[in-house]
C-alpha positions as CSV (number, residue, x, y, z in Angstrom):
1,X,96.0,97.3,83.9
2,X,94.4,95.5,87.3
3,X,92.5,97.1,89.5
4,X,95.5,97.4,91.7
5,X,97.7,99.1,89.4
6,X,94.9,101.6,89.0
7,X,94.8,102.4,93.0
8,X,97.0,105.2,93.2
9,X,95.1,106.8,89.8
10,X,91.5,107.0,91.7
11,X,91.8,110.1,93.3
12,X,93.6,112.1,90.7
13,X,90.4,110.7,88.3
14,X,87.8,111.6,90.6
15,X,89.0,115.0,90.2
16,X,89.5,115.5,87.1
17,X,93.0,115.3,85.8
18,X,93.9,111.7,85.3
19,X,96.3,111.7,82.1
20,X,96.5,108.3,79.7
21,X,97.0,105.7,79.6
22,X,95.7,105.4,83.3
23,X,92.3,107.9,82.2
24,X,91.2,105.5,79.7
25,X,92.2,102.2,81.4
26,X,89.6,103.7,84.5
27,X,87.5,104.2,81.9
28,X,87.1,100.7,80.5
29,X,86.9,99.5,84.3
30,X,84.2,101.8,84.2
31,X,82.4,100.5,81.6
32,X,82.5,97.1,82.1
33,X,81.1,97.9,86.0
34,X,84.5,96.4,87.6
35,X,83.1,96.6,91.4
36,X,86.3,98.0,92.6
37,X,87.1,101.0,90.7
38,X,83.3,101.5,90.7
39,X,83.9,101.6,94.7
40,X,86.7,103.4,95.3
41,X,86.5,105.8,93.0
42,X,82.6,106.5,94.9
43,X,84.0,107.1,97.8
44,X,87.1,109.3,96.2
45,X,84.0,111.4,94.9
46,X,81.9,111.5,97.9
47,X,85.2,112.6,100.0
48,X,86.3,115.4,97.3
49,X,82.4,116.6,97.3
50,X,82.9,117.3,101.3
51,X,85.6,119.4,100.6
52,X,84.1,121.1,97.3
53,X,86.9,120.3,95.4
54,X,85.3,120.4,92.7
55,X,83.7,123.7,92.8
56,X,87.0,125.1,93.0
57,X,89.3,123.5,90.3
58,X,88.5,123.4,86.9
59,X,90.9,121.1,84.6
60,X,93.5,123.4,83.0
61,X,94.3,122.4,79.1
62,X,98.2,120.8,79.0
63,X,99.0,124.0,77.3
64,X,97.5,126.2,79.9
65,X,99.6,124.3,82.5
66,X,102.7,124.5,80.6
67,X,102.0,128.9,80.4
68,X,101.2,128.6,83.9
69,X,104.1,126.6,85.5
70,X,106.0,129.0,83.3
71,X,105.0,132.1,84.6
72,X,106.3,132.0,87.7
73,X,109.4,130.1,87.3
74,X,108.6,126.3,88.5
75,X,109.0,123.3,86.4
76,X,105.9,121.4,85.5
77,X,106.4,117.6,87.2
78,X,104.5,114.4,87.4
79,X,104.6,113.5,91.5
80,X,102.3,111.8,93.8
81,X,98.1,111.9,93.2
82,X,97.8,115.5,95.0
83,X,100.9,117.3,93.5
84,X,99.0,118.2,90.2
85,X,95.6,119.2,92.3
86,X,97.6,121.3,94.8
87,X,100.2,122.6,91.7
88,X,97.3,123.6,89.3
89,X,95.3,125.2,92.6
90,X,98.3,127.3,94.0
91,X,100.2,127.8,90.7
92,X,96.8,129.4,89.6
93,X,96.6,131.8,92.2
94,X,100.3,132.6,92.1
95,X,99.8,133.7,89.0
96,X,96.9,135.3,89.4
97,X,98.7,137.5,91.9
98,X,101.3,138.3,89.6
99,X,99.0,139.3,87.3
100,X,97.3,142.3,89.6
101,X,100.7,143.4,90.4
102,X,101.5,143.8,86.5
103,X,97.5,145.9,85.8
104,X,97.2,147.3,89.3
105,X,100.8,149.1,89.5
106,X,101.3,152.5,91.2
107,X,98.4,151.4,93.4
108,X,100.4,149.7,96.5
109,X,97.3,149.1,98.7
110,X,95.2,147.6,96.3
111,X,98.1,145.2,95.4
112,X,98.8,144.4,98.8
113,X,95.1,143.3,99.4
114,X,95.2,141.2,96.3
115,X,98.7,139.3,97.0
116,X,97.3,138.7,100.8
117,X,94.4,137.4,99.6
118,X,96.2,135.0,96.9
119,X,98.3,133.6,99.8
120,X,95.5,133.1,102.2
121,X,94.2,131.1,99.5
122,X,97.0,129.1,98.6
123,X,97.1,128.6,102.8
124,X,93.5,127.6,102.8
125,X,94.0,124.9,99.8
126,X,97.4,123.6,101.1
127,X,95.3,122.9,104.2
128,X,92.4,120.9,102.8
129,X,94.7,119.0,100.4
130,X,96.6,117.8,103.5
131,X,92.9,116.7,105.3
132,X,92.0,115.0,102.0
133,X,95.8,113.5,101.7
134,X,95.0,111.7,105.3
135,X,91.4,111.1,104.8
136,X,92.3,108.9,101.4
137,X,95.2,107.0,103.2
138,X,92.9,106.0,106.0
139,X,90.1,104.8,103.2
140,X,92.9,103.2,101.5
141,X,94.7,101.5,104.6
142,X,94.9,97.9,104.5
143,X,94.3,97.5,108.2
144,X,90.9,100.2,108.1
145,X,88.2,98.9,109.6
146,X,84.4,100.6,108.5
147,X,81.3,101.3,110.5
148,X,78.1,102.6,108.9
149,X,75.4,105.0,110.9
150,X,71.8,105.6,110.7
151,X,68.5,105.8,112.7
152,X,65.2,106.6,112.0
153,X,63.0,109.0,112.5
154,X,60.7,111.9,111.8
155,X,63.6,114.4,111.2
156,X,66.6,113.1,108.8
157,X,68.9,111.6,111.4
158,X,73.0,111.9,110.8
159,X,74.0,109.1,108.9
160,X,77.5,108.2,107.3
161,X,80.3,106.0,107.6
162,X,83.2,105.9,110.4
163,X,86.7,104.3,109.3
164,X,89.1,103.4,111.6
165,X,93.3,102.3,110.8
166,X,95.0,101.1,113.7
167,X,98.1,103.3,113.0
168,X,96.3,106.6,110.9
169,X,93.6,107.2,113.0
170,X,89.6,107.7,112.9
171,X,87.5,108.8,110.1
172,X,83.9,110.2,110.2
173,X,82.4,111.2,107.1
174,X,78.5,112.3,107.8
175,X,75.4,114.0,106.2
176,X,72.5,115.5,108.0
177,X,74.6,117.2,111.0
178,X,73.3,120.8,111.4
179,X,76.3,123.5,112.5
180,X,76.4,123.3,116.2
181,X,74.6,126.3,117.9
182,X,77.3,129.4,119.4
183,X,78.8,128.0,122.7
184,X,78.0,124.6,120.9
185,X,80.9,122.0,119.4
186,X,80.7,118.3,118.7
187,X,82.9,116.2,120.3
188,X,84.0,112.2,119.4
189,X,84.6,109.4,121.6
190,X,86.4,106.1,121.4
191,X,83.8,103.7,123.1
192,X,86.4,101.0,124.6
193,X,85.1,97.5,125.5
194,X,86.4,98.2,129.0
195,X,86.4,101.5,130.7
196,X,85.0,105.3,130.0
197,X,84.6,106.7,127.0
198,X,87.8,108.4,125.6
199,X,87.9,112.1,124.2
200,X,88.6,112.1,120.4
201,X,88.7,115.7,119.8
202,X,86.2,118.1,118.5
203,X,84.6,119.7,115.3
204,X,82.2,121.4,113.7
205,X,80.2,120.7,110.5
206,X,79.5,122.7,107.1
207,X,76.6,124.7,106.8
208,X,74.9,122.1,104.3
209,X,75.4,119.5,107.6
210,X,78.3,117.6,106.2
211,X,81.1,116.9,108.3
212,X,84.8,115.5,107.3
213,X,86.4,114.9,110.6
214,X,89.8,113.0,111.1
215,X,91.2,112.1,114.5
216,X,94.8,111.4,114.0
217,X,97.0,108.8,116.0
218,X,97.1,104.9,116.7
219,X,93.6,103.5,117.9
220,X,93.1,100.1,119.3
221,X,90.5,98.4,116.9
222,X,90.8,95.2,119.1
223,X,89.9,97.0,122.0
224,X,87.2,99.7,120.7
225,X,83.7,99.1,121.2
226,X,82.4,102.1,118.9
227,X,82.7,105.6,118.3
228,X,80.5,107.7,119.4
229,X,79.5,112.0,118.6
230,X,77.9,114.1,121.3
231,X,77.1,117.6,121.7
232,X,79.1,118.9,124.2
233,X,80.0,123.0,125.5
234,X,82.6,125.1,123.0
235,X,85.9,123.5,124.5
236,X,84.7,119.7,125.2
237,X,84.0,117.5,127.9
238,X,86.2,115.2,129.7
239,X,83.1,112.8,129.7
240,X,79.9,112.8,127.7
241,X,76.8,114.9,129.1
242,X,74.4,114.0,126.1
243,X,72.9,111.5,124.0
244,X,75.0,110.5,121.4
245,X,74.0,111.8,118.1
246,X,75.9,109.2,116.5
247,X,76.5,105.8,117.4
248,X,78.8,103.8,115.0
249,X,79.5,100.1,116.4
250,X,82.5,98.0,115.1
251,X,82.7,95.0,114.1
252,X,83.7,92.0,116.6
253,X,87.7,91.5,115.8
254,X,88.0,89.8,119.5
């Protein structure tokens, strides 16, 4: 198989659960240092880090899955890259939650308190699949234009990368971004050639100073200058009132 065949596979092996023949055709890319799959498959890993992905889910035997899926009624299915992630994720916890209500029977508030928990769970990982879902299709876009960041300093400075598709949206993935302080938030901007600097929404990073932000909605590549990260008041500013902590300048398209 070409590296293009391959594309869809990347994510599913960067976590884990690739299935052959497309797990050992990655493989052989692999080994013979094919640029591309070498690439792509990076960034897949450095985007699934972000979200600890991999802390979380451990790759279930196909027997396991089969027991699983079976359980609780659903039939196991081959679908898109995140189906199996989110179907081995929220299957697990379904049936984790069916297994309290079987040991922990006659005790109704204990039972309660697991089966809410199991669902906020599956609510939590539902959520950060769909981030990751439209983080990989702006990496994979076409059209995506990429911007790097870094400075210099005493203190580790953010630094990271900034993708932009004209039709998905804005990307930022950085490193070395503390929390913002209470009262604090960090809020993007869309630096256009022409005019003010236009809101992109606001976020917060993790507490090990990573941040995965995604604005969503058509930007104008042609017309954008950079994209810019301030810190601004909880709740934004219409207009920047600090130094950027990040400055990530596009290339020239015109």
């Amino acid at each position: 198989m070409n590296c293009e065949t391959l594309r869809d596979h990347y994510e599913i092996y960067a976590l884990g659960i690739a299935e052959e023949p497309e797990r050992g055709e990655i493989q052989a890319h692999l080994a013979r240092d094919c640029e591309v799959c070498m690439t792509e498959i990076g960034q897949a890993r450095e985007l699934i880090s972000l979200l600890g992905c991999n802390s979380d889910l451990a790759t279930p035997s196909a027997g396991l899955r089969r027991r699983i899926l079976a359980s609780v009624g659903l039939e196991q299915r081959r679908a898109s890259w995140w189906t199996p992630v989110w179907g081995v994720a929220a299957v697990t916890s379904i049936a984790m939650a069916v297994f309290a209500a079987s040991f922990f029977r006659g005790r109704e508030r204990d039972l309660s308190e697991q089966l809410a928990a199991a669902r906020e769970q599956i609510r939590t990982q539902t959520l950060d699949l769909t981030r990751l879902n439209e983080a990989f299709a702006i990496l994979n876009g076409p059209d995506t234009a990429v911007s790097s960041f870094s400075q210099t300093g005493p203190q580790a400075p953010p630094k990271g990368k900034v993708f932009l598709n004209p039709d998905r949206g804005v990307l930022l993935l950085a490193s070395n971004l503390p929390p913002a302080a209470a009262g604090k938030t960090y809020e993007m901007w869309l630096l256009p050639k022409r005019g003010m600097p236009q809101p992109a929404g606001l976020f917060q990073s993790a507490s090990d100073g990573t941040a995965l932000y995604i604005r969503r909605g058509a930007v104008d590549l042609a017309g954008t200058m950079a994209v810019a990260v301030t810190l601004e008041n909880a709740g934004g500013a219409p207009q920047p009132t600090t130094q950027p902590l990040i400055v990530a300048p596009l290339p020239n398209r015109g």
